[in-house]
C-alpha positions as CSV (number, residue, x, y, z in Angstrom):
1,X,139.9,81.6,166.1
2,X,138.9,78.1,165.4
3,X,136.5,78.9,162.6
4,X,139.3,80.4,160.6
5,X,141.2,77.4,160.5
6,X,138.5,75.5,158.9
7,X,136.7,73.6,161.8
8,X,133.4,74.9,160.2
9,X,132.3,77.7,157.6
10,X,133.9,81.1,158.7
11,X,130.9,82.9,159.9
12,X,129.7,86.8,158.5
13,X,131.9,88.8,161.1
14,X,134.9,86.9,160.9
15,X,134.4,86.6,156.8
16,X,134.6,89.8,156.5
17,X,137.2,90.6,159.0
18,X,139.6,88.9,157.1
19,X,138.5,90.3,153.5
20,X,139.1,93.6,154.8
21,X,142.5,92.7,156.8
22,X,143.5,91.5,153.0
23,X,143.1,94.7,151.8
24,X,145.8,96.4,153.8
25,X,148.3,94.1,152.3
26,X,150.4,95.6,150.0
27,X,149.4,96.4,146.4
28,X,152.2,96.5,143.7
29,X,151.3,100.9,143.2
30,X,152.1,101.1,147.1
31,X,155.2,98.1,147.6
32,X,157.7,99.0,149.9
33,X,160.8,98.0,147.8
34,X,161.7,100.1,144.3
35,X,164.1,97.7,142.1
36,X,167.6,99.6,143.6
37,X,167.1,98.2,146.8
38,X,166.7,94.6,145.6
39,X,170.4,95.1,145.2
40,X,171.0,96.6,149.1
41,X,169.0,93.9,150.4
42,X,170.8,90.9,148.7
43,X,172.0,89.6,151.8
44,X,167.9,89.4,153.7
45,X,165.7,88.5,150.6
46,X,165.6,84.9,149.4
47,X,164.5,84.7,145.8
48,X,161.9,81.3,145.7
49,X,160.1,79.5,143.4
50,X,157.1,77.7,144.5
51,X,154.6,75.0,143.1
52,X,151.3,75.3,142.4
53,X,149.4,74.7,145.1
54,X,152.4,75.4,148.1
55,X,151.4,77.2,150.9
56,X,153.0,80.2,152.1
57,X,151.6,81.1,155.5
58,X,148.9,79.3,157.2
59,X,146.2,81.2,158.9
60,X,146.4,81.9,162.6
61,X,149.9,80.6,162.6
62,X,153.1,83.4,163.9
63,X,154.4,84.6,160.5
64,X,157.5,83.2,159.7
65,X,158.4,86.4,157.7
66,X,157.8,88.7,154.3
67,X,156.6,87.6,151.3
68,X,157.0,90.2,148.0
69,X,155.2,88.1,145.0
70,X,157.4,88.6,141.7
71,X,155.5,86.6,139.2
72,X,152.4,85.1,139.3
73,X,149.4,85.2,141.9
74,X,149.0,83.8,145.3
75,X,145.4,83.3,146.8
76,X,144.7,84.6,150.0
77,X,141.5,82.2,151.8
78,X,139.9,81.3,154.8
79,X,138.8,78.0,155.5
80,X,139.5,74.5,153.6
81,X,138.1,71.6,151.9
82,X,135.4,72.9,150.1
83,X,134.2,75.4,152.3
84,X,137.3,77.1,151.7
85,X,136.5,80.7,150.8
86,X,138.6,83.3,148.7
87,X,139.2,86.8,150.3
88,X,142.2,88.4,147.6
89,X,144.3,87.7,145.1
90,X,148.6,88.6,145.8
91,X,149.9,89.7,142.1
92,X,153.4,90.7,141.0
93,X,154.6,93.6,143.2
94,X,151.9,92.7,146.1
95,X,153.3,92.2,149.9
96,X,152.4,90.4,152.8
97,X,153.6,89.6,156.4
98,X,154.9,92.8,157.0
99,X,152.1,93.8,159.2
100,X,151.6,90.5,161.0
101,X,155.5,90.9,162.1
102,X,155.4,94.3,162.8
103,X,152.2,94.2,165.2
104,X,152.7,90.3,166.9
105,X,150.1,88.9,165.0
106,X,149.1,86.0,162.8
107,X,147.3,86.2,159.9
108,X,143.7,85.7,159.4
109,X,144.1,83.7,156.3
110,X,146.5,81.0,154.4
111,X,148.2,82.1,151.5
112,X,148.5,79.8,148.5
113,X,149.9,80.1,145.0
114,X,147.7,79.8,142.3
115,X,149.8,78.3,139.4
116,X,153.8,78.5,139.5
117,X,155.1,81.3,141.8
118,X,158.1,83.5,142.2
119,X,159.0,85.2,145.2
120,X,161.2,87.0,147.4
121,X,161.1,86.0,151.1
122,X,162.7,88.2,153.8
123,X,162.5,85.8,156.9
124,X,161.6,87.1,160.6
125,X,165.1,88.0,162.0
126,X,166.1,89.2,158.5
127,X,163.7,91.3,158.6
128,X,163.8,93.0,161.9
129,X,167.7,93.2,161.2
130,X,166.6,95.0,157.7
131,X,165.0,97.8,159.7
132,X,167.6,98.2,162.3
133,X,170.3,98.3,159.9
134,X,169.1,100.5,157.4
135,X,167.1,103.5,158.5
136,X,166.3,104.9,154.7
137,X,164.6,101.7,154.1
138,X,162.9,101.1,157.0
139,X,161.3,104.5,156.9
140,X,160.1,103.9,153.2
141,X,159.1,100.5,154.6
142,X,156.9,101.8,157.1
143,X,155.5,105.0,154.9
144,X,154.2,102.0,152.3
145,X,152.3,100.2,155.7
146,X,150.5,103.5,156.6
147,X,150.2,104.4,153.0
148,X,148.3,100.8,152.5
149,X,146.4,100.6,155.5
150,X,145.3,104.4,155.4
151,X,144.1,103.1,151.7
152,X,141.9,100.0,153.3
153,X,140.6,102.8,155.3
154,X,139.8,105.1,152.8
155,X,137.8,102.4,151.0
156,X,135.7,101.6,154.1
157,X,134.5,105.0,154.6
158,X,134.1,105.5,150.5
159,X,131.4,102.9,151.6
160,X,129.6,104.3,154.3
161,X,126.6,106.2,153.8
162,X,126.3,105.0,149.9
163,X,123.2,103.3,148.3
164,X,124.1,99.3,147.9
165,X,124.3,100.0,143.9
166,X,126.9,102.7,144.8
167,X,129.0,100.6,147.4
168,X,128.6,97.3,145.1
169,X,130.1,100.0,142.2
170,X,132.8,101.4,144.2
171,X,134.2,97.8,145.3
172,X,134.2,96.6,142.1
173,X,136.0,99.0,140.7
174,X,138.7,99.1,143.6
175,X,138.4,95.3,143.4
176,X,139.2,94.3,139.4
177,X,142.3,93.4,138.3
178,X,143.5,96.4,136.5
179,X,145.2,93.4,133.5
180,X,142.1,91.9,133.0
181,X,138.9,94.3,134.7
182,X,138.1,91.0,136.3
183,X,136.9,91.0,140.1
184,X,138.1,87.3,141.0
185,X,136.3,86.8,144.4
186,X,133.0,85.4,145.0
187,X,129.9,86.9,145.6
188,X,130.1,85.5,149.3
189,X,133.3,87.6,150.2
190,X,131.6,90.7,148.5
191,X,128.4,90.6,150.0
192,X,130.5,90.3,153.5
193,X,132.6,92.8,152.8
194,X,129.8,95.1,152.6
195,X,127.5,93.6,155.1
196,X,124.5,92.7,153.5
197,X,123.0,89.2,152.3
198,X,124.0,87.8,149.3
199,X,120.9,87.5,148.0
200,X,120.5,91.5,148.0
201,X,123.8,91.8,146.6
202,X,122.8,89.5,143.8
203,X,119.9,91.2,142.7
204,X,122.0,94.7,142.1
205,X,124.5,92.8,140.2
206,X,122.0,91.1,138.4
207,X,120.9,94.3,137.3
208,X,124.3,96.0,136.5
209,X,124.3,92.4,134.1
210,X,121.1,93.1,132.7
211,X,122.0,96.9,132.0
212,X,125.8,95.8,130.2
213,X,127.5,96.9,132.8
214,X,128.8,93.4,134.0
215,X,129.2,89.9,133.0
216,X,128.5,87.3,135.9
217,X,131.0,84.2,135.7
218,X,131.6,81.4,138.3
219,X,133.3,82.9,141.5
220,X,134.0,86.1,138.6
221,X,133.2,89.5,137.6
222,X,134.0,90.9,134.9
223,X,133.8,94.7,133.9
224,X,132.5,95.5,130.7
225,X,131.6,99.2,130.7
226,X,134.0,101.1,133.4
227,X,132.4,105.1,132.9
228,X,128.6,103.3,133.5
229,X,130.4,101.3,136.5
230,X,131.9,105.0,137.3
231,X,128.5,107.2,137.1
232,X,126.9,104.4,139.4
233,X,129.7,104.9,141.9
234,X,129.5,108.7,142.2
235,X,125.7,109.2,141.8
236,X,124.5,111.2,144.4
């Protein structure tokens, strides 16, 4: 996958590919840790604190292990230079690497923190020792991957079958940050995500902007009326 290491512009299929593999990554509501078993896992999770600007993972490169963010946000992107595009956002709670171990395979995207970050890491081995040590938390483990993936799932088919002012509604809402009602990806990834042309995209938000709905910002959205946002997701 050349294109996702930045040779040249990630193309549509491969854009959105990777938005939507982002998606199953683990959101703080679904994490596969609660705050006891910090304690039980002492001995496999390295606390770290990163730089601005230091990588985690690199796209298309074997996953050296898990990452569990514990303050501040890492950014999840495909490409580099500045054709480097933005598919998520990791925030405090949010996993990722689980799934890349678990099914042999490297990630679509690099992973890199956004201001200072705090982490736990469980490396490779630790983790498969993690799982074949303790049964109780490798069960809840693997209930949170199906729980997040059957999530990314649900969102796709929420899609399907909806008028472009009701999928652009729907991914909004699923996409804002629940701190700030800020959608922090830009209109490229979104328009991908749904497969249709930006410019078509544009002109609907462009229209939720023009109705209050919205506020457009540079590679931002940000929510201003959630129950007109909501009646434009479930119209009929």
């Amino acid at each position: 996958m050349p294109e996702l290491l930045g040779l040249r512009a990630p193309d549509p299929m491969a854009l959105r590919a990777a938005a939507w593999m982002a998606r199953c990554v683990g959101r703080g509501d679904s994490a596969p840790l609660h705050p006891d078993d910090l304690t039980a896992l002492s001995r496999y999770v390295q606390p770290q604190t990163l730089k601005a600007g230091t990588v985690l993972f690199h796209a298309c490169t074997a996953s050296a292990g898990v990452w569990i963010i514990r303050n501040g946000t890492a950014e999840l992107t495909v490409g580099t230079g500045p054709r480097r595009v933005a598919v998520a956002l990791l925030h405090p709670g949010d996993v990722d690497g689980d799934i890349q171990l678990l099914l042999d395979m490297p990630p679509p995207y690099t992973a890199r923190a956004v201001g200072d970050l705090d982490t736990y890491f469980i490396p490779a081995a630790a983790f498969d020792a993690l799982l074949g040590a303790h049964p109780a938390i490798a069960r809840r483990w693997l209930t949170s991957v199906a729980a997040r993936t059957t999530s990314s799932q649900t969102r796709i088919m929420d899609l399907l079958g909806a008028t472009l002012t009701q999928q652009t509604a729907r991914l909004l809402l699923t996409e804002a940050d629940p701190a700030t009602s800020t959608v922090r990806l830009p209109q490229r990834v979104l328009a991908a995500m749904l497969g249709v042309q930006r410019s078509s995209l544009n002109k609907v938000l462009r229209d939720l902007e023009r109705e209050g709905t919205l506020e457009l910002g540079y590679r931002t959205i940000r929510l201003l009326d959630h129950k007109t946002l909501d009646r434009h997701a479930s119209r009929a």
